[in-house]
C-alpha positions in Angstrom: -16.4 -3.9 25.2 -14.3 -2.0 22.5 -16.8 -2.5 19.8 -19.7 -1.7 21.8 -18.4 1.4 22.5 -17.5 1.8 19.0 -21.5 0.6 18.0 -22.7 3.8 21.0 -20.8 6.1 19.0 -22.0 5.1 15.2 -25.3 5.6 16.8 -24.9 8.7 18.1 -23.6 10.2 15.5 -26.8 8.7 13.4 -28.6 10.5 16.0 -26.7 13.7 15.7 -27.4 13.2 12.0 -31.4 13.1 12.5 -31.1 15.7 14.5 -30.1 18.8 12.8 -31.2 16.8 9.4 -34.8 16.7 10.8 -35.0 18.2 14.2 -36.5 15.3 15.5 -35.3 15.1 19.0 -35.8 18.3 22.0 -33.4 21.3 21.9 -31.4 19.8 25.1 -30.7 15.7 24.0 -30.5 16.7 20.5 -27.6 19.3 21.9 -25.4 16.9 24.1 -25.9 14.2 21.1 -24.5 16.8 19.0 -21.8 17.6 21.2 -20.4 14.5 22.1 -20.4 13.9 18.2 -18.5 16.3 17.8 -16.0 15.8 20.1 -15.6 11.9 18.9 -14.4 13.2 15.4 -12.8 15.9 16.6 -10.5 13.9 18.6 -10.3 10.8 16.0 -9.3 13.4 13.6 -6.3 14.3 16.3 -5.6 10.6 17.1 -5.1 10.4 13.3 -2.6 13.5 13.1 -1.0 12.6 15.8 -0.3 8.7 14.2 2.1 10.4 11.6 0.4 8.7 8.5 1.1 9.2 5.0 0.0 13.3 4.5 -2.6 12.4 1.8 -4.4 9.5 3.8 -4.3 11.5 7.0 -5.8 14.8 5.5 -8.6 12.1 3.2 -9.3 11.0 6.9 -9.4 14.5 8.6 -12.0 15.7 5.5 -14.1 12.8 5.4 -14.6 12.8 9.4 -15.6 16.8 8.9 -17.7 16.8 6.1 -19.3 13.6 6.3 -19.4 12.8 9.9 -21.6 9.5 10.1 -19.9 8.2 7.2 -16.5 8.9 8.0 -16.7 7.1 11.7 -18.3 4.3 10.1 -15.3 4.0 7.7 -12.6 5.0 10.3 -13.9 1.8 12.9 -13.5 -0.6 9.8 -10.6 0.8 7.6 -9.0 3.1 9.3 -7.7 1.9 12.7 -4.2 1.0 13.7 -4.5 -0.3 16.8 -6.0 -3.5 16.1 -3.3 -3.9 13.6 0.0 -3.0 15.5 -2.0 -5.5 18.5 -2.6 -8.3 16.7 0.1 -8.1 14.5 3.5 -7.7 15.9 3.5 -11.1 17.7 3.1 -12.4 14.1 5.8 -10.5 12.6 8.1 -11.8 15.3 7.5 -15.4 14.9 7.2 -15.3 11.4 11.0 -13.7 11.4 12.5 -16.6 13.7 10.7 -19.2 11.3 12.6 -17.3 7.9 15.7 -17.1 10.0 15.3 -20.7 10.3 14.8 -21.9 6.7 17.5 -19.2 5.8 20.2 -21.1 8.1 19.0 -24.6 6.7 19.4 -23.2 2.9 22.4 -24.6 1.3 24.7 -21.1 0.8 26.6 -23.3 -1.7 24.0 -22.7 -4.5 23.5 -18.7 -4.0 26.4 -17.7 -7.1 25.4 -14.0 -7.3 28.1 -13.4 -9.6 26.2 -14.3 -12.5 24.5 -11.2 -12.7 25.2 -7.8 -13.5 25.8 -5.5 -9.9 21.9 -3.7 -10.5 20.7 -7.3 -10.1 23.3 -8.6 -7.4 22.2 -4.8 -5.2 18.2 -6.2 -6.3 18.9 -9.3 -5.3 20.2 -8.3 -1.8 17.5 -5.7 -1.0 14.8 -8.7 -1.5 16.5 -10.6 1.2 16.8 -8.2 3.8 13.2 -6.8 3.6 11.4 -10.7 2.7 13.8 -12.1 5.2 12.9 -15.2 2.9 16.1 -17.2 1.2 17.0 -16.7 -2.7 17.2 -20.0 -4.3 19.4 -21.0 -7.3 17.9 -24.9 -6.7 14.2 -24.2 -8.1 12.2 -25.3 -11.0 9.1 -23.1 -11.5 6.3 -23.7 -14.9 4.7 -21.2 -15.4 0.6 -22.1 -15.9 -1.2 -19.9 -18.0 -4.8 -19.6 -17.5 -7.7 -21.8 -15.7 -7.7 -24.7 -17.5 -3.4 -25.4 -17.3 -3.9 -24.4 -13.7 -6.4 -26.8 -12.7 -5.8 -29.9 -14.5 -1.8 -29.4 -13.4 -3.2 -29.2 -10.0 -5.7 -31.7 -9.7 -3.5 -34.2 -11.0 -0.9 -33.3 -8.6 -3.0 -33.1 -5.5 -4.0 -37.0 -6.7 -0.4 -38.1 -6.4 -0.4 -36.7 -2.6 1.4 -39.3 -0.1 1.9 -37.5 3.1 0.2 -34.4 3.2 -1.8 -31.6 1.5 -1.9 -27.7 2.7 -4.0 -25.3 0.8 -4.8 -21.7 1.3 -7.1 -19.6 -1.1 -8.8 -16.4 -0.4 -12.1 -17.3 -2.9 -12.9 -21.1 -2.4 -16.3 -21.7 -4.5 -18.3 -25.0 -3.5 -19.1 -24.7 -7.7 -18.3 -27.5 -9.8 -14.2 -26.9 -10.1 -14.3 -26.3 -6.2 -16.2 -29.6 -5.4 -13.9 -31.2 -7.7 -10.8 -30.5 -5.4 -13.2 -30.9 -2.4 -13.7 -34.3 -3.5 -10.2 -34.8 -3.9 -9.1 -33.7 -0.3 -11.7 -35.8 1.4 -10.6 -39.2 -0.6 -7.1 -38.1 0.0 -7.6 -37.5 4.2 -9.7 -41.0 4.3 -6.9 -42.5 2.8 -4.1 -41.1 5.8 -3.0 -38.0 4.1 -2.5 -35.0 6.7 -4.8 -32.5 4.7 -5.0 -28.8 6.2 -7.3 -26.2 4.2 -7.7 -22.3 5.0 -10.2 -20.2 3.7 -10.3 -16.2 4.1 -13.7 -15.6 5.7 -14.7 -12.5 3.8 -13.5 -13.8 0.5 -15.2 -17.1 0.8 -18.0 -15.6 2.5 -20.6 -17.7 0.4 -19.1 -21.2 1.4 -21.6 -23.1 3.1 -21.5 -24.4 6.1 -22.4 -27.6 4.7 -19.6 -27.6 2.2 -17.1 -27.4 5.3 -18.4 -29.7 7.2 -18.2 -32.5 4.8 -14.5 -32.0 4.7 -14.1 -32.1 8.5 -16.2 -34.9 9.0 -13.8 -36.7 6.4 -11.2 -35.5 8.9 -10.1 -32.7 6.5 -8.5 -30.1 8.9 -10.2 -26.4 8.2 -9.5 -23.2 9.0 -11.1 -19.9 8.4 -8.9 -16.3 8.4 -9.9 -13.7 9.9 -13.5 -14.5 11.5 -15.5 -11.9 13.2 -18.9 -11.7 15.1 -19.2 -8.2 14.2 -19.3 -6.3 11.1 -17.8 -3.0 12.8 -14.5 -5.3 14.2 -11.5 -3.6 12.4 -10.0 -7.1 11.1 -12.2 -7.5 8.3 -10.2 -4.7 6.7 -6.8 -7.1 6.8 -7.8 -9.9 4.2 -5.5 -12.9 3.5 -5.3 -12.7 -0.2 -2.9 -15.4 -0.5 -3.4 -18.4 -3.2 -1.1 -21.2 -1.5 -0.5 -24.9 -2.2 2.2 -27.1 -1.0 2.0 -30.6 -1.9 4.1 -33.1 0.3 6.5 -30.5 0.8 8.3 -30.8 -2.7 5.9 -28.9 -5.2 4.2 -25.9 -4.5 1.4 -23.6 -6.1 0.6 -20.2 -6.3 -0.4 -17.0 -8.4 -3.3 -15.4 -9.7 -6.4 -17.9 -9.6 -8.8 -18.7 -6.7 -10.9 -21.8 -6.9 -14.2 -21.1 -8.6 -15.4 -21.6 -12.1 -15.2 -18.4 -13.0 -11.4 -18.8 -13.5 -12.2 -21.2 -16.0 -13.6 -19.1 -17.8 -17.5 -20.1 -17.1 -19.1 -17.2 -15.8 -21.6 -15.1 -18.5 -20.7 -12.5 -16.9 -16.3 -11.9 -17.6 -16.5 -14.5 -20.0 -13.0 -15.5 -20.6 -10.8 -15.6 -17.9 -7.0 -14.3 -18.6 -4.3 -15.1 -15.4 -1.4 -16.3 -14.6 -0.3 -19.2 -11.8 2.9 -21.2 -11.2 4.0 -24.4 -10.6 7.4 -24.8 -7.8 9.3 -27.5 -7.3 12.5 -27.9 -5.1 14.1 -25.4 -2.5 11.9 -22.6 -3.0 8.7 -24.7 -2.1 10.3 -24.5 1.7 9.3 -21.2 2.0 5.5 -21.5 0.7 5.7 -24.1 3.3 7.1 -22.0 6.1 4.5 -18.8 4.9 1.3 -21.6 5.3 2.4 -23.0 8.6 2.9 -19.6 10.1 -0.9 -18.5 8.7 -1.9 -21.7 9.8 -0.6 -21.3 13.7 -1.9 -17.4 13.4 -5.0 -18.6 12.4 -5.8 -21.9 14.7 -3.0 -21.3 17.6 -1.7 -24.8 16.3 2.2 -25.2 16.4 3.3 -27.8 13.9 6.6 -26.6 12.4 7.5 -29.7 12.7 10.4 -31.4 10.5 8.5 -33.7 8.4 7.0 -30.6 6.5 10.0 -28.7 6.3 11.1 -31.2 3.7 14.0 -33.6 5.0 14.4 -35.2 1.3 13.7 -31.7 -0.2 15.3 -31.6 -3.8 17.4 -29.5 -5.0 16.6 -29.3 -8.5 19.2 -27.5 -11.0 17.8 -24.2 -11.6 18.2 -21.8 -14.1 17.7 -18.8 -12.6 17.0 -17.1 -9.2 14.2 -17.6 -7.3 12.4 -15.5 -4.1 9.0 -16.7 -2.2 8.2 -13.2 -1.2 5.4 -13.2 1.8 4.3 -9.8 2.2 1.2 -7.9 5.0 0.6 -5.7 7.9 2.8 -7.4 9.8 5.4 -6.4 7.5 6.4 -2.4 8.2 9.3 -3.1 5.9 6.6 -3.2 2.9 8.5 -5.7 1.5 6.3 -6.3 -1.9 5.9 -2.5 -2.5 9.5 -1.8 -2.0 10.7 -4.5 -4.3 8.3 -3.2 -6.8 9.8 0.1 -6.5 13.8 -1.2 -6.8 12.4 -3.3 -9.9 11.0 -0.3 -11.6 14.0 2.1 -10.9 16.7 -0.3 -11.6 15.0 -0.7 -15.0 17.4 -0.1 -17.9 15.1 -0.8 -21.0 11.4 -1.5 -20.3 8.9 -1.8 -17.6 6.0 -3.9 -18.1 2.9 -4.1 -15.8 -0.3 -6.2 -15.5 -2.9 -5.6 -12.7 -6.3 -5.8 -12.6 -6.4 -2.8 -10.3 -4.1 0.1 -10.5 -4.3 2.4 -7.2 -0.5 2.7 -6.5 0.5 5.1 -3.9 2.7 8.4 -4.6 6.2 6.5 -4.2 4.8 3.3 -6.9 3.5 6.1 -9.1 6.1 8.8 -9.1 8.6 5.8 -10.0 6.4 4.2 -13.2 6.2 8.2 -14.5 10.3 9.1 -14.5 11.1 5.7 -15.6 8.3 6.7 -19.0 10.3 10.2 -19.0 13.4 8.2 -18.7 12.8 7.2 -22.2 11.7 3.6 -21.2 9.5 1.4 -22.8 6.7 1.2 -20.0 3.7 -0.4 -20.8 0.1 -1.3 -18.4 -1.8 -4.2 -19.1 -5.6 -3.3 -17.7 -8.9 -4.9 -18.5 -11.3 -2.9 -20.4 -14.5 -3.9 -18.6 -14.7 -3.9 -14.6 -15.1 -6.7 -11.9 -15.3 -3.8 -9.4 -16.4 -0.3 -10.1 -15.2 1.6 -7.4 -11.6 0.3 -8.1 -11.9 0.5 -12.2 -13.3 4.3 -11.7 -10.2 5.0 -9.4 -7.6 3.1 -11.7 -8.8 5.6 -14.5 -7.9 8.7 -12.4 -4.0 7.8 -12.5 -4.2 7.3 -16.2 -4.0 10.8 -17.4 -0.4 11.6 -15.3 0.7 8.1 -16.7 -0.2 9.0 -20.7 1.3 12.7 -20.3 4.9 11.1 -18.8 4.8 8.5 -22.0 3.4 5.5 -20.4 1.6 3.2 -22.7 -1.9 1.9 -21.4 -3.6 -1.4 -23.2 -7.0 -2.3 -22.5 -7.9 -6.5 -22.7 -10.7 -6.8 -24.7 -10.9 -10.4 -24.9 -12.2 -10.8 -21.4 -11.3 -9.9 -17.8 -7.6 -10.3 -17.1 -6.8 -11.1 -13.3 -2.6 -11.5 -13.7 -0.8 -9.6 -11.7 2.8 -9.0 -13.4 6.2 -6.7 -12.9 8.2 -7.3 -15.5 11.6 -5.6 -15.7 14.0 -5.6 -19.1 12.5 -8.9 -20.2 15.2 -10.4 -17.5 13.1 -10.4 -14.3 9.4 -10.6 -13.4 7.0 -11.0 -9.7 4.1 -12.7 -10.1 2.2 -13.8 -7.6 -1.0 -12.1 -6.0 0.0 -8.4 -5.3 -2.1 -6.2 -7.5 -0.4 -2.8 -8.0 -2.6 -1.3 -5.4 -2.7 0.5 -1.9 -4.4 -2.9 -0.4 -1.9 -5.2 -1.5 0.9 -3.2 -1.0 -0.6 -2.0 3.0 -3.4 -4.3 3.9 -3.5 -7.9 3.0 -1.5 -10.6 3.5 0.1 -11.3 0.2 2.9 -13.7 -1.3 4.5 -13.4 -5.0 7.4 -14.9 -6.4 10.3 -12.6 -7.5 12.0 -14.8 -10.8 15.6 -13.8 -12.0 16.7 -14.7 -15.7 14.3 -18.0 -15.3 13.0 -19.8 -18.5 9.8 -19.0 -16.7 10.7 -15.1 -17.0 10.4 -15.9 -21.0 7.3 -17.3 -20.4 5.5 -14.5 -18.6 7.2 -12.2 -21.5 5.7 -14.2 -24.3 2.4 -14.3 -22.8 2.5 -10.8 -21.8 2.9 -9.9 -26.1 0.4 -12.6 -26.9 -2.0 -10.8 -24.2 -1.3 -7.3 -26.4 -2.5 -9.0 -29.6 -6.3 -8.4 -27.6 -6.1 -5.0 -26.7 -6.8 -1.7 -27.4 -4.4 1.3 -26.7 -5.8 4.1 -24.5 -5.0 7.3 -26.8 -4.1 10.3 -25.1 -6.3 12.7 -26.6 -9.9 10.2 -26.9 -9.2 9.1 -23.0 -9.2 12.9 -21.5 -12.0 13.9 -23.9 -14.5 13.2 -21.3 -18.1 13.9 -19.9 -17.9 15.9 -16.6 -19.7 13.6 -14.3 -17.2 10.4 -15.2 -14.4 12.8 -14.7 -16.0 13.8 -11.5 -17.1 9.9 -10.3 -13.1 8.9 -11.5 -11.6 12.0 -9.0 -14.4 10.9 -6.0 -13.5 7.2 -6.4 -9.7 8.1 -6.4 -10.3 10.5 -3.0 -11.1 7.1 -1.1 -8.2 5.2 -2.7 -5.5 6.7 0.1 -7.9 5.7 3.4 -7.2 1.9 2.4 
């Protein structure tokens, strides 16, 4: 009924459109059309003020509902509604709560030594638990897997050794070579006993056939798709699941960076070589990836099976070296618990500040913090690619990069390929990595999880990599960058105007 009424109202505002665009209709319809156009924006645009909304997406609402009418309705019934979220969504952020609280309570309080770090870290540390809600664990082993080719083979060979059960969430699955390969893998693994579950986000995975899927479930692979809709103006296919997830009989887990298609080996003509980042978890920590999959698991299928033979009876507690945080992070999350994080991280910084995203639209809080830490006199440095996967993103990254060069930040175009990591590095010491780009979206709109590491040998890792990456880029200069051609200046400012109605 809701979107039916939302479909009438499109079209009438198409109609209003033709109307005084071509006069096709009489004086009197083309009148009340008008008219009843009119008073839909009109009061969408007070619905809007009325929500209290950030003041820069509200008024990027209010102007693209009065100049562009037709467009901006059209945008509002996909992007820009909040009802469907706070509906849909609050259940969720209840249960998911009670299921942290419960892994929190089962977490052995005997390895959490804060006192090993400095009292910036210790305050850092305690923020992340009370907005994650998600236990710190000091009994983790993470690897850190650089690239498509460490990722995969690590992972194939691990999904092989699978005795009990298999749960997998991606947002791109590819039924390409790499993707049939761990197809193949799950269906010989479910014919031999194993509990497999796989989720798919449906817009993401959008080209996964129909026959790719059902030669899973027939194998008695259990599938689920996020996020399904009949109609293309339902509000939900604006809140993606963006999570990359992998939890292998409840004692080694996966995530990061890299969907499944061949792409991320590097394969495709057009990025050519792929640069990203994924990790490898074993021990405590993976009780959390688990707990993050069952609940988008239930949320997705209505299925309940929190049961205690995935929440890891024989779990080990492997001596770590560092701290360790699953950080699970969505619209179900007012707390904004990745963004906030981000934000601590950045302005607890003492030295430098080091960033890698593949799309840079950070709000005003995120942006205002990167520029005083640069005017601080900190080394802060953005790892970008050169060439885009997306042009309405790249063009709205490159508006942001004239306040960033003027407060001292240091921007590095990859050259070598496309780089996909997405990286927060803080004084060398501590680092998220997960997959959160160091946009709006992520930080508002998709379900996201990332791993926040604490003086881990994996931190060293991601630093090492992060110089090596610099070896293949080319500094943005201040003065070349803003000597520019009007209209990409102009295309740059239009792309950043829609960058606050995500």
């Amino acid at each position: 009924m809701r979107r039916g009424l939302q479909t009438i109202v499109i079209i009438l505002a198409l109609l209003a459109f033709y109307y005084f665009g071509f006069g096709i209709f009489g004086s009197t319809g083309g009148t009340i059309i008008s008219i009843f156009s009119t008073l839909t924006v009109i009061s969408i645009s007070l619905a809007i003020f009325m929500e209290n909304r950030n003041p820069s997406t509200t008024m990027a609402w209010i102007l693209l509902l009065a100049l562009i009418p037709v467009v901006g309705l059209v945008f509002y019934f996909l992007f820009g509604q909040n009802v469907f979220k706070r509906r849909k969504y609050d259940k969720k952020a209840l249960l998911d709560q009670m299921a942290y609280e419960r892994i929190e309570n089962d977490v052995l309080r005997m390895h959490q030594d804060w006192s090993i770090f400095d009292p910036s870290r210790q305050k850092l540390l305690g923020l992340a638990g009370r907005l994650a809600r998600t236990p710190i664990s000091f009994a983790s082993e993470t690897r850190i897997l650089t690239n498509g080719e460490e990722t995969f083979g690590t992972l194939l060979l691990e999904l092989r050794q699978a005795e009990h059960h298999i749960h997998m969430e991606y947002y791109i699955f590819r039924s390409d070579h790499i993707g049939t390969r761990i197809q193949q893998i799950l269906i010989q693994k479910a014919r031999e006993g194993v509990t497999v579950r796989f989720m798919y986000d449906a817009v993401g995975s959008l080209g996964l056939s129909k026959a790719f899927v059902k030669e899973m479930t027939d194998a008695g692979v259990h599938v689920a798709a996020y996020g399904k809709s009949t109609s293309f103006f339902s509000s939900r296919v604006n809140y993606r699941n963006h999570r990359k997830i992998v939890v292998i009989d409840g004692d080694v887990g996966f995530m990061g960076g890299l969907n499944v298609g061949d792409e991320y080996l590097s394969r495709s003509k057009t990025y050519g070589f792929w640069r990203d980042t994924h990790m490898l978890i074993r021990g405590e920590a993976v009780r959390t990836m688990q707990i993050i999959f069952l609940q988008d698991w239930m949320h997705t299928t209505g299925e309940k099976i929190m049961e205690q033979d995935y929440l890891s009876p024989k779990l080990r507690y492997v001596a770590g070296d560092g701290a360790v945080q699953i950080i699970a992070s969505g619209p179900d999350n007012e707390r904004r618990s990745l963004k906030n994080i981000f934000f601590s991280m950045i302005t607890s910084a003492k030295e430098s500040v080091w960033i890698a995203s593949p799309y840079f639209i950070p709000d005003e809080d995120i942006l205002t913090a990167i520029r005083v830490a640069a005017m601080s006199g900190l080394d802060v440095r953005l790892l970008f690619p050169a060439k885009p996967d997306k042009w309405l993103p790249f063009l709205a990254s490159h508006s942001y990069f004239p306040a960033l060069l003027d407060s001292g930040v240091k921007i590095y175009e990859y050259e070598k390929g496309f780089i996909h990591s997405k990286l927060l590095i803080v004084d060398g010491e501590i680092a998220s990595i997960g997959t959160a780009n160091m946009d709006m979206r992520s930080f508002h709109l998709n379900f996201e999880v990332n791993a926040l590491l604490l003086q881990t040998d994996s931190v060293k890792r991601i630093v090492a990599d992060f110089e090596r990456d610099l070896l293949s880029t080319r500094q943005i200069v201040e003065e070349t960058f803003m000597d520019k051609r009007l209209h990409e200046r102009l295309l740059e400012s239009a792309a950043r105007l829609m960058s606050p109605l995500l």
